[in-house]
C-alpha positions as CSV (number, residue, x, y, z in Angstrom):
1,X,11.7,16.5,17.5
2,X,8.2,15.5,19.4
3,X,8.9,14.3,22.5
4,X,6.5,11.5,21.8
5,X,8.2,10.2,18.6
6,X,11.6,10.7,20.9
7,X,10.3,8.0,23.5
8,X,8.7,5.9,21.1
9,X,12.7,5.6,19.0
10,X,13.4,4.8,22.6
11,X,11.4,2.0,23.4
12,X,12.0,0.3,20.2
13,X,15.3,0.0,20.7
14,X,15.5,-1.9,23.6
15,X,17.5,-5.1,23.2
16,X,14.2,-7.6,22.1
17,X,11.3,-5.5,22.2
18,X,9.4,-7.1,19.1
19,X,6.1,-5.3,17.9
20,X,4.6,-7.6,19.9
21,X,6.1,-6.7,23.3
22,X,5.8,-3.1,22.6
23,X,2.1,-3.3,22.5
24,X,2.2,-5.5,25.8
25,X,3.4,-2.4,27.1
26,X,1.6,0.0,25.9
27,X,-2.0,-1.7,27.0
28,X,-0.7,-1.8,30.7
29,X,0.7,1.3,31.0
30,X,-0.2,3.7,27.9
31,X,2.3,5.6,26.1
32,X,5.7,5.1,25.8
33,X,6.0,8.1,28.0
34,X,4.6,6.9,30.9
35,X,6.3,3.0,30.1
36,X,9.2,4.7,30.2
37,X,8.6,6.4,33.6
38,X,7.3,3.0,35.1
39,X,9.6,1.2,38.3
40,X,11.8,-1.7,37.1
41,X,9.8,-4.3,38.8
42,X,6.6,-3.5,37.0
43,X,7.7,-4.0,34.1
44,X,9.6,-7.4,34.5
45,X,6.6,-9.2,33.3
46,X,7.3,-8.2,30.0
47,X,10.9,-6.9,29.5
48,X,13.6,-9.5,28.7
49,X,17.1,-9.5,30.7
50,X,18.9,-7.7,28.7
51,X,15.9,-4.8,28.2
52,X,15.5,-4.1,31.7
53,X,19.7,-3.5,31.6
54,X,19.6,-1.0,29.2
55,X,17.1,0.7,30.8
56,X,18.4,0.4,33.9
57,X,22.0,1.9,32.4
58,X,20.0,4.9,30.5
59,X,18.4,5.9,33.3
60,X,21.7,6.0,35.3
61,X,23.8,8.0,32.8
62,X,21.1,8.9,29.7
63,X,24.3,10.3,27.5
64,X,26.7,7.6,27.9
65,X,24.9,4.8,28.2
66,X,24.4,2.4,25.1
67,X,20.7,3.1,24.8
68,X,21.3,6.9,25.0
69,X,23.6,6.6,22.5
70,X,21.4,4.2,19.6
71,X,19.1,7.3,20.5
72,X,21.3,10.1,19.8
73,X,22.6,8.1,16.1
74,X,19.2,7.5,14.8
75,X,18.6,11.1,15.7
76,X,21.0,12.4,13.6
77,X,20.5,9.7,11.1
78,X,17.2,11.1,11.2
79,X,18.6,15.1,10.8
80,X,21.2,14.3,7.6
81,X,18.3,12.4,5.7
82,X,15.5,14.8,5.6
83,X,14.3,12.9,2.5
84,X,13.1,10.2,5.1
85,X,9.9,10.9,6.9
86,X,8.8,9.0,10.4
87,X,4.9,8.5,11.1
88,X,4.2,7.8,14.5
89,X,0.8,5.9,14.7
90,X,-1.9,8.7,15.1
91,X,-0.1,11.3,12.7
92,X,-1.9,12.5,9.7
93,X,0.1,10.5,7.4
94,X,-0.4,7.3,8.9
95,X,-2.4,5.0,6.4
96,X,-6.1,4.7,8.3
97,X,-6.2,0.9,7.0
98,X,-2.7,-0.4,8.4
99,X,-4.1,1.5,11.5
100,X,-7.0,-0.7,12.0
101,X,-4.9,-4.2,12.3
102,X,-4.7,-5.8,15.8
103,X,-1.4,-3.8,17.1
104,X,-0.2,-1.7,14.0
105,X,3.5,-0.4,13.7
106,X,4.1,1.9,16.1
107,X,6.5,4.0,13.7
108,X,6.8,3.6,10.1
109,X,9.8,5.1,8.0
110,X,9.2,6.3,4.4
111,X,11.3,7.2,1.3
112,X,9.5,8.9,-1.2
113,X,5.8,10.4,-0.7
114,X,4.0,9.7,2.3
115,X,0.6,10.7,1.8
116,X,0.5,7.5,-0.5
117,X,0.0,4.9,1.7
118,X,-3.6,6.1,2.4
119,X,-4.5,5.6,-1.5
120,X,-6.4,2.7,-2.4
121,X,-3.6,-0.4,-2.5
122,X,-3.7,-3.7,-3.9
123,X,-1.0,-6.2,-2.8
124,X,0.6,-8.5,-5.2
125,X,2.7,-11.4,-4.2
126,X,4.5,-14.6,-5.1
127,X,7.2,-16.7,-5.4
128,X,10.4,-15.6,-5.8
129,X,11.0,-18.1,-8.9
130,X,8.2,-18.1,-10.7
131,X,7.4,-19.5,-14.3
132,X,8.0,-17.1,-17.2
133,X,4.0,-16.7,-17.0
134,X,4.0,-16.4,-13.9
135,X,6.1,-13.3,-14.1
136,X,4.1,-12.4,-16.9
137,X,0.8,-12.1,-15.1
138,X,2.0,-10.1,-12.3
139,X,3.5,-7.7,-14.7
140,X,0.5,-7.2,-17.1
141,X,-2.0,-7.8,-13.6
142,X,0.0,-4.7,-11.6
143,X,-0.1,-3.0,-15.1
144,X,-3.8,-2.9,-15.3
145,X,-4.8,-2.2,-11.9
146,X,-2.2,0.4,-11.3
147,X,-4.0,2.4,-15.0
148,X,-7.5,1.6,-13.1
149,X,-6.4,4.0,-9.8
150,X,-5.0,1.2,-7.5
151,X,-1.8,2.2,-6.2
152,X,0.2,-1.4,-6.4
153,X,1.7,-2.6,-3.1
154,X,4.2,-5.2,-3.1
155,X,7.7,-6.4,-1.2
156,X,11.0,-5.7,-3.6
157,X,11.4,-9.3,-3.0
158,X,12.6,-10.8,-6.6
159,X,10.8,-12.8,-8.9
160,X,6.8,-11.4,-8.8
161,X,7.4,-8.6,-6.2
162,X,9.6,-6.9,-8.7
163,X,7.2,-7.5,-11.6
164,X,4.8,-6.0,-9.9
165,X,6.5,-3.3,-9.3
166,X,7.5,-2.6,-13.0
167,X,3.9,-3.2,-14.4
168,X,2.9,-0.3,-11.9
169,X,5.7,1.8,-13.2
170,X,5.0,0.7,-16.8
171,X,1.4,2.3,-16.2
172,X,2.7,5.1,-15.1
173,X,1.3,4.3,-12.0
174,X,2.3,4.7,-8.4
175,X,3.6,1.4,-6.3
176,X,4.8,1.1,-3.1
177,X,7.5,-1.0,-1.6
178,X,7.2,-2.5,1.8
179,X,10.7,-3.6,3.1
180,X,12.3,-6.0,6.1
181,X,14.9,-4.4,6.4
182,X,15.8,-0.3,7.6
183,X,14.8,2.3,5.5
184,X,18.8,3.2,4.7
185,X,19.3,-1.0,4.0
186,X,18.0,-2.1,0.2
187,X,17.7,-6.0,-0.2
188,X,17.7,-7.4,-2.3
189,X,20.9,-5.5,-3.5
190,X,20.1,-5.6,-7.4
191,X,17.0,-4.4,-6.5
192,X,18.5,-0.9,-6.0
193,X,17.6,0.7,-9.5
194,X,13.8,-0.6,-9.2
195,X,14.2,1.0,-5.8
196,X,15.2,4.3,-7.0
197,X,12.3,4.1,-9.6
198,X,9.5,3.4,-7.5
199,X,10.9,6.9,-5.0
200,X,11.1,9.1,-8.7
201,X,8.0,7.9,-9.9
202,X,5.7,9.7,-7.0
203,X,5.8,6.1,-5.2
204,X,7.2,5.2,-1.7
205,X,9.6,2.5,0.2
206,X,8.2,1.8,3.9
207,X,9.4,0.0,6.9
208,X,8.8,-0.5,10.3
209,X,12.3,-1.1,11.2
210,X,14.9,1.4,12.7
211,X,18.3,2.4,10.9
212,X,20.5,-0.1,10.4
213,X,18.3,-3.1,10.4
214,X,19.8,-5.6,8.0
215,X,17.7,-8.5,6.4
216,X,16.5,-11.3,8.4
217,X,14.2,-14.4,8.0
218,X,11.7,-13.1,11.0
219,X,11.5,-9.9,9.7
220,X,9.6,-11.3,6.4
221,X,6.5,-12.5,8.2
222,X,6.5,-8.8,9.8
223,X,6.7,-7.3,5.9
224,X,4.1,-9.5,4.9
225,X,1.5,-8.2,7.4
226,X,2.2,-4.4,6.6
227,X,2.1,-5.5,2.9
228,X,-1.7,-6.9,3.4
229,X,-2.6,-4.4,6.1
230,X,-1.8,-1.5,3.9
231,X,-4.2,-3.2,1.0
232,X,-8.1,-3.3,0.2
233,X,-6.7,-6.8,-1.3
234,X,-4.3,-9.1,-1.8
235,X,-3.4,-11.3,-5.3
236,X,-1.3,-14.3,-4.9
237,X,-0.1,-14.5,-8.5
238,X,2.3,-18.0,-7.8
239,X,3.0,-19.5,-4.5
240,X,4.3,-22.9,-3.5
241,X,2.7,-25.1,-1.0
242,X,4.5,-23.8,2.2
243,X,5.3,-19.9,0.8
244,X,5.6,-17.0,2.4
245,X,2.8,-15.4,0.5
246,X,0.6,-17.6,2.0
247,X,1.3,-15.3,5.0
248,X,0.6,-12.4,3.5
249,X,-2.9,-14.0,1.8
250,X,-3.7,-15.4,6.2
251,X,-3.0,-12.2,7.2
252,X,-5.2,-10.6,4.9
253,X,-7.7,-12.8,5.9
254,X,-7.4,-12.0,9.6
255,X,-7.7,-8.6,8.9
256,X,-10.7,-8.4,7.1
257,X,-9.4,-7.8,3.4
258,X,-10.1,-9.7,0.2
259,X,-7.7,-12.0,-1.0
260,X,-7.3,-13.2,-4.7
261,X,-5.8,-16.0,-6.5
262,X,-4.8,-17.1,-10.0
263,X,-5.4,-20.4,-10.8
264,X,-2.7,-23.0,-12.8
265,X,-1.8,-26.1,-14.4
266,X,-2.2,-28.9,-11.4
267,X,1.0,-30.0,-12.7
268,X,2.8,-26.7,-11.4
269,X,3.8,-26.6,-8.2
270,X,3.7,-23.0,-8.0
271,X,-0.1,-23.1,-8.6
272,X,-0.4,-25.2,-5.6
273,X,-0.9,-22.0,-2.9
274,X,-2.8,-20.7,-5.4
275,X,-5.3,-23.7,-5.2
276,X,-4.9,-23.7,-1.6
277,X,-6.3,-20.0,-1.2
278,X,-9.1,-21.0,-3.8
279,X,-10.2,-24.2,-1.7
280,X,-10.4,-21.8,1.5
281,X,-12.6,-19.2,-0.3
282,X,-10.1,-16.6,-2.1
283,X,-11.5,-15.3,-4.8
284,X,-10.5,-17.3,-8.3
285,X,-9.1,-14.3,-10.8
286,X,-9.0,-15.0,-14.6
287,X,-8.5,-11.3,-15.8
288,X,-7.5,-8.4,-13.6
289,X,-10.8,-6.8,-14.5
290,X,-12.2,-9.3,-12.2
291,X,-10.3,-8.0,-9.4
292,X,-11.5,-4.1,-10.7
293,X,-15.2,-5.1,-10.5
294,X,-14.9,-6.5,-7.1
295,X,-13.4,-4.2,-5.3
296,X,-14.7,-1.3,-7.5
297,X,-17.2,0.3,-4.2
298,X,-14.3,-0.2,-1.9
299,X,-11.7,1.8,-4.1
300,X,-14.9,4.4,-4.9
301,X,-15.3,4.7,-1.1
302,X,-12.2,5.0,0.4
303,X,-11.1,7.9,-2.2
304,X,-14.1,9.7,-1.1
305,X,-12.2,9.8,2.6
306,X,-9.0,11.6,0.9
307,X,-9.1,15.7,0.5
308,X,-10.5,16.2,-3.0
309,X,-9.5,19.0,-4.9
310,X,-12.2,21.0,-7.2
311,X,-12.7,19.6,-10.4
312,X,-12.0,21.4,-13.7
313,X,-14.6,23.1,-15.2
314,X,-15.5,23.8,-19.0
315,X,-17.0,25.4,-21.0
316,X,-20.1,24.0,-23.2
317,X,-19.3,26.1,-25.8
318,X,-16.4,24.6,-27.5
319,X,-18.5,20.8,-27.8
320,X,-20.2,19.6,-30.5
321,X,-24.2,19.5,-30.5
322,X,-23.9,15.6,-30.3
323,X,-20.9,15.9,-28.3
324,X,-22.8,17.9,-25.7
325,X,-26.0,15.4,-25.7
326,X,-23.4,13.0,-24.9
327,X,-21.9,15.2,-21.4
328,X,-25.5,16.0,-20.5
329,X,-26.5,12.8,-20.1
330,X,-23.1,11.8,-18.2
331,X,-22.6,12.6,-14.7
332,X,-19.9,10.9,-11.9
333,X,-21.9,7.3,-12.0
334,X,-21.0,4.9,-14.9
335,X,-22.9,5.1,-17.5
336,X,-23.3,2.1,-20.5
337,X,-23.6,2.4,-24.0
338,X,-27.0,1.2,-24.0
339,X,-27.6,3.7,-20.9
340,X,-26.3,6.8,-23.3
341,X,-28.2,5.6,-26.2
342,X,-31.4,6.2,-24.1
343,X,-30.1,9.3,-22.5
344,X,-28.1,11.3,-25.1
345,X,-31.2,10.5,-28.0
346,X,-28.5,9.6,-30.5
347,X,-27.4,6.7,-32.5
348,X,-24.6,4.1,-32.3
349,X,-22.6,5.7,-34.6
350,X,-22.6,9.4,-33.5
351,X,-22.4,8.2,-29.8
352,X,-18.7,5.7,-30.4
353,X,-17.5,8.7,-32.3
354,X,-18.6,11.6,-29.9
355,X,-17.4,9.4,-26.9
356,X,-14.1,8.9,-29.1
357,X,-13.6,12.9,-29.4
358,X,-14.8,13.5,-25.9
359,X,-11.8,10.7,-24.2
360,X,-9.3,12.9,-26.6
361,X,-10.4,16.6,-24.9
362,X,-10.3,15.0,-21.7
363,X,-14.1,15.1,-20.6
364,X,-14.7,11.7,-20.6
365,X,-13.0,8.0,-19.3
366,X,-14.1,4.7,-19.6
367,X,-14.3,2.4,-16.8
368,X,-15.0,-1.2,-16.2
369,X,-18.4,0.0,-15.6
370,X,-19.2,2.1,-18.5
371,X,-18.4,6.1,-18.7
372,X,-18.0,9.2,-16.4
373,X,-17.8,12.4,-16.7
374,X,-14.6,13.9,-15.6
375,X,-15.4,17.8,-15.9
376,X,-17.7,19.6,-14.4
377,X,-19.8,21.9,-17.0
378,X,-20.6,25.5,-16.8
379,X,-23.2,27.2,-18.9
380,X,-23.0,28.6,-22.5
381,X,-22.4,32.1,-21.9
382,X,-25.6,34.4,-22.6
């Protein structure tokens, strides 16, 4: 294992080091290398009691003492569940957005694929009781986004986390699920088939706590910032007054992302946050097309920073004369059906059917823009 990850399991399990006393650290005295090699006294400043104890035991006996020994078990957690992957902050896999929040994870653990978490996310939170159309609108709102290329982030929580979840998974879309807990600890419990889902469906569970972590009430504030810091955006579908996805939305806001809300009846409390958010400039959402049109640039640019593999090519051949018209006047920007009209020199009819045949080979999708072209054409053969 890298000697850096090594030190850095380490560090983080000293008795009290909270994200925010790790990065304390690691500003005076760099890596968690060199923290590591630093005299007692310097780092008294920042270490609690019962941190500078453990260190002061693993330094005396490394193999016996308690710290050595938390080391050695989530090392061979680690080695009998290959299936889990650990990104230090700077590895490949890290997602380059949670990366640019004030004082990111320094780890993160991850079930399923990792190379997800640097797709284009939207977040989508709520309460954990919310109305039957509340529940509703996260479901069909996750359901949409995640069949217009947003890979849907939310927190297993019950309620409109785990409708989220199953409108991504109903698109047959990809969803991540950020957890306060360790990797190897699922809460809620009944959440365990959704859990399994999201892994088989291509998507990922991520946390920034160690093995062995169980749930508790500071760690959901924690959640709540990965959850936004992963995310071009955040939708806050229900929230009370005083709900923890009004963390998520602040946190958003802090770090520079776009935050959403669907408005309600001023009669439901659960469309208070909501109205909250609205008041302090979130952006009110009717449809999640709104939410699509917005943030269409962002989710155009940041796929442009993942490796892109070739696109298929064709053969003009085996199109129609009209059909063909149609592809020539296409190309990767959206394109209207008054645009095509002008460009392809045919007429309404012959252009909804063409476009019709040309969605069923696979040359063409609609988007909330208008049409692409998603092959690239090679010329009749001579």
């Amino acid at each position: 294992m890298d000697d850096t990850l090594r030190t850095t399991l380490l560090l983080q399990r000293l008795p009290g080091l909270g994200v925010g006393r790790y990065w304390q650290l690691q500003e005076a005295f760099g890596d968690a290398r060199r923290v590591l090699e630093q005299p007692l006294d310097k780092l008294v400043p920042v270490l609690t009691a019962p941190s500078l104890q453990a260190l002061r035991d693993y330094r005396a006996d490394p193999n016996n003492s308690a710290l050595g020994q938390q080391l050695q078990a989530d090392l061979d957690w680690l080695a009998a569940h290959p299936e889990v992957h650990v990104l230090p902050l700077g590895s490949p896999d890290y997602p380059p957005l949670l990366a640019e929040i004030p004082r990111p994870p320094p780890l993160l653990y991850v079930r399923g694929d990792p190379s997800i978490l640097g797709l284009p996310q939207l977040a989508i939170v709520g309460s954990r009781n919310p109305t039957p159309g509340g529940r509703d609108s996260a479901h069909r709102f996750a359901q949409f986004l995640a069949g217009h290329g947003f890979t849907i982030t939310s927190g297993l929580a019950l309620g409109v986390d785990g409708a989220a979840h199953s409108g991504a998974l109903a698109a047959q879309g990809r969803t991540i699920a950020v957890m306060g807990t360790g990797i190897d600890r699922l809460y809620p419990a009944r959440h365990k088939v959704l859990a399994e889902q999201i892994v088989a469906s291509g998507g990922a569970l991520v946390t920034e706590f160690p093995p062995g972590q169980s749930a508790r009430q500071s760690h959901f504030p924690q959640r709540n910032r990965l959850i936004s810091g992963l995310s071009l955006g955040t939708l806050v579908v229900e929230a009370a007054a005083k709900s923890g996805s009004l963390i998520t939305a602040r946190y958003a806001l802090q770090h520079g992302r776009e935050v959403f809300a669907i408005p309600g009846s001023i009669h439901n409390p659960l469309a208070r946050g909501c109205h909250s958010l609205i008041r302090q400039g979130a952006t009110l959402v009717e449809t999640a097309a709104d939410i699509v049109e917005q943030l269409d640039g962002m989710l155009c640019y940041q796929r442009s920073l993942l490796p892109q593999e070739a696109a298929p090519t064709v053969d003009m051949a085996q199109f129609s004369t009209q059909e063909r018209a149609i592809l020539d006047a296409l190309g990767h920007d959206p394109q209207t059906m008054d645009q095509l009209l002008v460009q392809a020199g045919v007429d309404v009819g012959g252009l909804a059917s063409g476009l019709v045949s040309l969605e069923l080979k696979g040359a063409v999708a609609e988007t909330p823009n208008g049409y692409v072209r998603t092959l690239e054409l090679t010329p009749d053969p001579v």
